[in-house]
N, C-alpha and C positions, 0 to 999 in steps of 0.2 A: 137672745138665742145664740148658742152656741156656734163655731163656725163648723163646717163638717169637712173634715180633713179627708180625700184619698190616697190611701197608700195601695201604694202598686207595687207589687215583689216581683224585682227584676230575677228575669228567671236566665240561669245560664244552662246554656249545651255542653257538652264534651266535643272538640273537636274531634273530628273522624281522620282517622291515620289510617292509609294504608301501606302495610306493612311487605314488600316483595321479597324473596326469600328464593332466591334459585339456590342450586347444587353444580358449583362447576366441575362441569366434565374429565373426568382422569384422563387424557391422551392413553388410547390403549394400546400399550405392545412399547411404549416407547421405552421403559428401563430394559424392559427384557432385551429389545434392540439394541441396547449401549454395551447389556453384558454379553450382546452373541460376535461381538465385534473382536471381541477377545479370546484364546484359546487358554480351557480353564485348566488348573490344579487343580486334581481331586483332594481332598482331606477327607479318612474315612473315620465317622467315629464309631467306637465296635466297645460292646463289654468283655470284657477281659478278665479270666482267671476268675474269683469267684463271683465274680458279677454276675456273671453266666448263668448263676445258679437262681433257681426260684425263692425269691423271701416267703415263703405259706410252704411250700410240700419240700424244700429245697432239691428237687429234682434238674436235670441237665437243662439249660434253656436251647432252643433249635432257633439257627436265623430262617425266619419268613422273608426278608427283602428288606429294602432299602429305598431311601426318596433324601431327593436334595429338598434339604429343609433351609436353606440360605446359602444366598450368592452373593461376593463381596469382592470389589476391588479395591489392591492393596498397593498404593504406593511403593518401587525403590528407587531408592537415593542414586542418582549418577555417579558411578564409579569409575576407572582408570585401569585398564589391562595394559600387559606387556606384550608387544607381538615381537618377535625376533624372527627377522628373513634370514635364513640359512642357505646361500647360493650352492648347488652342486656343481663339483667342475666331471666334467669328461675323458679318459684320454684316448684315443685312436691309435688301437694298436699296431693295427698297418702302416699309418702314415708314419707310425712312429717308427718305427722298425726300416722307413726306407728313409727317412731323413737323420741329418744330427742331431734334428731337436727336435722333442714331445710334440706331438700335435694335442691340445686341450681346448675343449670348448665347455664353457660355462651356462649353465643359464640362467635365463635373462630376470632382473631382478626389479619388478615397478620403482621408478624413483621416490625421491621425497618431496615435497613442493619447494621447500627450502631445505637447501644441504646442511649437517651438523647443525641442527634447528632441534628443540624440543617439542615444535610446530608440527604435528601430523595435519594430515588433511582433515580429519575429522576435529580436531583441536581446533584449527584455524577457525574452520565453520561454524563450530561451535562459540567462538569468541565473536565471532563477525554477526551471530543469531543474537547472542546478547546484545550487543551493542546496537545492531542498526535495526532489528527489530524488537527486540523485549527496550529499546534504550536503557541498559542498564551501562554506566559508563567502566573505563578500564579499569578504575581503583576498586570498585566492587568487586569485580570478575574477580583480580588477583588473591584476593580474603578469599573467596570460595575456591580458587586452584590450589592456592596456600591446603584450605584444609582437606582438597582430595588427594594429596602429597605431592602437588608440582609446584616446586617454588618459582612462579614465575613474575616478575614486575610488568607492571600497565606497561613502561617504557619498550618491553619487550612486545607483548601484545600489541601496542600502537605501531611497531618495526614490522610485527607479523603483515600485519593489514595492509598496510604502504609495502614493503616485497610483494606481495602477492599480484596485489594491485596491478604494480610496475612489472612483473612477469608474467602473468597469463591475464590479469581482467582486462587490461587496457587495449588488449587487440580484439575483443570480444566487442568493448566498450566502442571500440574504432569501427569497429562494422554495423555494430548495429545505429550510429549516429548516422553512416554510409545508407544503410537503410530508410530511416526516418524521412531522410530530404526525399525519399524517392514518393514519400505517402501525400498526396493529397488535401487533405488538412490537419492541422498543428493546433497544439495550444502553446502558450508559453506562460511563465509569471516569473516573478525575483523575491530573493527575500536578503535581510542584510544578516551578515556573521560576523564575528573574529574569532583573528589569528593575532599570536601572542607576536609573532615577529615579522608580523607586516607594519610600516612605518606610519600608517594612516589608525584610525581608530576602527574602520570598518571596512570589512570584503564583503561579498555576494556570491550567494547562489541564484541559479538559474534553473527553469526546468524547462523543460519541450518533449512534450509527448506528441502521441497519435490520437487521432480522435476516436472519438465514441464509438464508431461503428467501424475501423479498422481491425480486420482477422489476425494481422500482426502487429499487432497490438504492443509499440515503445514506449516506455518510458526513461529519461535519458534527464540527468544532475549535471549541471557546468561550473566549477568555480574561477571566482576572477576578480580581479582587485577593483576592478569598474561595474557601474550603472550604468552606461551609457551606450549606445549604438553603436559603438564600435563592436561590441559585446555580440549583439545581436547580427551586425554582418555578416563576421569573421565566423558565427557557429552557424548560420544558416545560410551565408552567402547568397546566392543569385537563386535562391528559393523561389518559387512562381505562383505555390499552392494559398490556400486560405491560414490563416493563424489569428487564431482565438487569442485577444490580449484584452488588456486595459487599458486606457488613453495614454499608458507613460511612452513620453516622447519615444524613449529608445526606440518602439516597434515603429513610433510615425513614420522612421527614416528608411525602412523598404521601401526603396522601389518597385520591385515586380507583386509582391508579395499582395493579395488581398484581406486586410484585415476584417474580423469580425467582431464587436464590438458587444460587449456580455452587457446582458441586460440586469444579473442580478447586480451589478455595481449602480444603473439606475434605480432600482426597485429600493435600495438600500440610501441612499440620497434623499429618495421620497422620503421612508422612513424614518432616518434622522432628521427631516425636517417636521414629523407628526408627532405633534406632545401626545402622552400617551392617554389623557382622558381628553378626545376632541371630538368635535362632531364627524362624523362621518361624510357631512357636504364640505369639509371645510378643502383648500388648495390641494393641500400637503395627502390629507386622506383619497383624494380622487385621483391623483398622478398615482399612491401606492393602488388604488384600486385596479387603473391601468394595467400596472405592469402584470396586476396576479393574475388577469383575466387570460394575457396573451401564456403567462406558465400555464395556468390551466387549462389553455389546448391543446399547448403542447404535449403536456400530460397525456391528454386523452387521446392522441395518436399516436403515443409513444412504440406501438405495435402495429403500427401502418409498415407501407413499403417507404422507401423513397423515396420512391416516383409518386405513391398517396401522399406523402407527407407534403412533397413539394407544392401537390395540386393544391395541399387545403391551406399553404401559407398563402401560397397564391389569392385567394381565392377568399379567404376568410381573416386571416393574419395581418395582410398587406390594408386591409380599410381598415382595421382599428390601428395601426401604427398611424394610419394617416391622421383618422380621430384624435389620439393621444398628440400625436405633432401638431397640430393645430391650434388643438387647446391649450399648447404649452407655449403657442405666441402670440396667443390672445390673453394672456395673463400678464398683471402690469404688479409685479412685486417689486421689494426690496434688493436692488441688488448687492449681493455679498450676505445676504441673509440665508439660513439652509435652503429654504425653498427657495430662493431666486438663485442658488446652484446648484441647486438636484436640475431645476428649468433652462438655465444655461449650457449643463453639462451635456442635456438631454439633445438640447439643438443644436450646438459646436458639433457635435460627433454622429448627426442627424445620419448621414450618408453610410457609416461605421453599422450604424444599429441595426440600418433598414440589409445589408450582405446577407444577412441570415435566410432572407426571401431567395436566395437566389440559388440555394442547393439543397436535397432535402435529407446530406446528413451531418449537417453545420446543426450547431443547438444552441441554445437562446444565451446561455452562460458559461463562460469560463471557471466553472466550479470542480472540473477535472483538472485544472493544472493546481487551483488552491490547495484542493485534498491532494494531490504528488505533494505541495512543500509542506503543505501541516506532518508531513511524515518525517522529513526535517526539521521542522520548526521543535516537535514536539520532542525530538532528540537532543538539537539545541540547549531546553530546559534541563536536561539534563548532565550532559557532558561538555554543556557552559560553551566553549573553544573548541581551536585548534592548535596547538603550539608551532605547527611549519606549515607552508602553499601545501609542503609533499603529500602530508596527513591529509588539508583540506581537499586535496587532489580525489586521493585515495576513496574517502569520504563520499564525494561525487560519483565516483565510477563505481564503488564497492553498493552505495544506495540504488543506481543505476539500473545494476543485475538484478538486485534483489525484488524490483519494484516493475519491474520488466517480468519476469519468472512469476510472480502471483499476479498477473494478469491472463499466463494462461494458465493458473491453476495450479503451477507447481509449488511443491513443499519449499521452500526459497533458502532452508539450509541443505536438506540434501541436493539444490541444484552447485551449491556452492562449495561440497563436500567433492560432486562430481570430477567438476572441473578441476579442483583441485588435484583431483586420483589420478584426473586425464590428461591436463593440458602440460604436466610434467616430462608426459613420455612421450609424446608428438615430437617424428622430428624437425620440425618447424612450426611456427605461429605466423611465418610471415602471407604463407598462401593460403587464398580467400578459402577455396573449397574445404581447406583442412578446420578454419573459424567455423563454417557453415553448418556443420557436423553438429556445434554445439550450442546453437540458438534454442531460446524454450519452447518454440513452437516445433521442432524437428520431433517426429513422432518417438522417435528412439531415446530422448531427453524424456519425454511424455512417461513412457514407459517405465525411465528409472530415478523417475523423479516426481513422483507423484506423491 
């Protein structure tokens, strides 16, 4: 007897796909919004001569009306006018008639920022917009002056910036640092530079601004051959307020000062110590988990008061610091491994970290003083140097303005054009209230600088 084989036909399905298919939404109004920003040029297109005429009966054609059939904007290129002040003089012909000599009186003619300069005010600003905000460095500028017919060298351009500097920003620069000590909490950070004729291989910049919730709102560039505390005394001197820093010793050495201790320099310690495919219970991933929990309240109160703010650090913020500090010396790692220094770093500076409980418009990280230097940093990449202190001076004070002024919203060339047009004809810069005039939060700056 045969054997009796079953075959069974394996049966297959088609998997079932489903297929989602939205239509993203056109934002409505928003071109037309871009083009009503603008005041337009008609172009009219019209038939002319025998066009006019009917092609079938060739009879006279009559206009029924008209419709904009398209709207387009058109780039121009940045040109170069000539303005020539022509002073009128006066003569008094009384005066003259009773004295031996003409009575004449002239009038008054705006100065130049720099005398017998190719430099207008709007030039400068415009070389000072390239450079410290588009970072396009000096030697490019000069190829584009070159072809709009001003033959000017970097060398000049680099002169422009350091005069200017040295004649009106520096006493702007001086007041508003005068300012700064008077604000309540600080950030600071450093970053390193050169200078071609400094004898060491590297100088520094500095920054110190105002905090997050200051209405007058500084930010203020230091250059200086040192890293070191002396750095930090001599700019902030007998300071009292809070200052957002980083463990580098320099800040350790205030005395009055209370520092605040940035958390995202912890969070990032954890980090570099979590390989990137780990368990999620593992040392390194629980300390990162920490830190993002306490960002993530912060977040969510980010539109409290103060006074809210303060209650829920209190309140909510202060026992999981405690949690995380705890658990950070109940852990028996490697030391000198990353995680056994993200864990030390975290408890060395234990007292630093927990400051932030104790105001409620201190913030968790010093990520506002980072983004001031990446503004430097990023210009750095490009314009490499500085070949004198003067330039790197300039550099600091000219960054200073600019980064001061788009904090409260103004256009930061025309703030820089302003002052240029202004601080020429003042006659003095040494008195305070004449400076005061031209701070970017004064509404009259607002107004023509926006």
């Amino acid at each position: 007897m045969g054997r009796k084989v079953s075959l069974k036909k394996k049966l297959t399905y088609p998997v079932e796909t489903e297929t989602i298919t939205y239509k993203r939404k056109k934002a409505k109004g928003v071109r037309q919004a871009i083009f009503s920003q603008f005041t337009p040029e008609i172009i009219h297109h019209e038939l002319q001569g025998e066009d006019c005429t009917c092609p079938d009966c060739h009879g006279q054609l009559k206009e029924i009306g008209s419709t904009v059939q398209r709207q387009e904007l058109v780039f121009i290129p940045a040109q170069l006018k000539r303005i020539d002040h022509v002073q009128h003089a006066y003569k008094c012909q009384a005066c003259s008639q009773k004295n031996l000599s003409d009575k004449i009186i002239k009038a008054p003619v705006p100065k130049a920022p720099l005398a017998h300069s190719l430099g207008s005010a709007s030039i400068i600003a415009h070389t000072i917009h390239q450079k410290f905000n588009l970072k396009v460095p000096n030697y490019r500028q000069e190829e584009d002056w070159h072809k709009l017919g001003l033959p000017i060298s970097r060398k000049e351009i680099a002169n422009w910036h350091i005069k200017s500097s040295q004649y009106y920003f520096e006493p702007i620069y001086d007041l508003l640092h005068e300012k700064l000590l008077e604000q309540p909490i600080l950030h600071a950070d450093e970053t390193s530079y050169k200078v071609l004729e400094n004898d060491s291989q590297l100088t520094f910049y500095w920054t110190f601004l105002s905090g997050k919730h200051e209405k007058k709102g500084i930010t203020l560039y230091h250059h200086d051959k040192r890293r070191s505390s002396l750095v930090v005394e001599k700019f902030l001197g007998d300071y009292a307020g809070y200052v957002h820093c980083d463990m580098w010793s320099a800040y350790r050495q205030l005395d009055k000062a209370q520092l605040v201790g940035c958390w995202a320099h912890v969070r990032r310690k954890f980090f570099e110590a979590t390989p990137k495919k780990t368990d999620k219970t593992s040392l390194g991933a629980k300390g990162l988990a920490y830190c993002d929990r306490l960002f993530a309240l912060e977040n969510d109160w980010a539109d409290l008061s103060t006074e809210e703010r303060l209650h829920k650090r209190q309140t909510e913020l202060a026992p999981l610091m405690d949690e995380f500090f705890d658990w950070c010396r109940n852990q028996a790692v490697l030391p000198g491994s990353k995680l056994g220094t993200a864990i030390e770093y975290s408890l060395n500076y234990e007292t630093t970290f927990r400051t932030v409980l104790s105001d409620g418009d201190l913030v968790l990280s010093n990520n506002m003083a980072e983004r001031a230097m990446k503004t430097l940093v990023m210009g750095r990449k490009n314009w490499l140097f500085s070949q004198s202190f003067e330039g790197a001076k300039s550099t600091a004070v000219i960054l200073s303005l600019l980064e001061t002024a788009k904090r409260h919203g103004l256009d930061a060339e025309k703030y820089m054009n302003y002052l240029l047009e202004h601080l020429p004809n003042e006659e003095t810069l040494a008195k305070k209230e004449v400076l005061e005039a031209y701070l970017p939060w004064k509404e009259k700056i607002k107004r023509a600088c926006k």
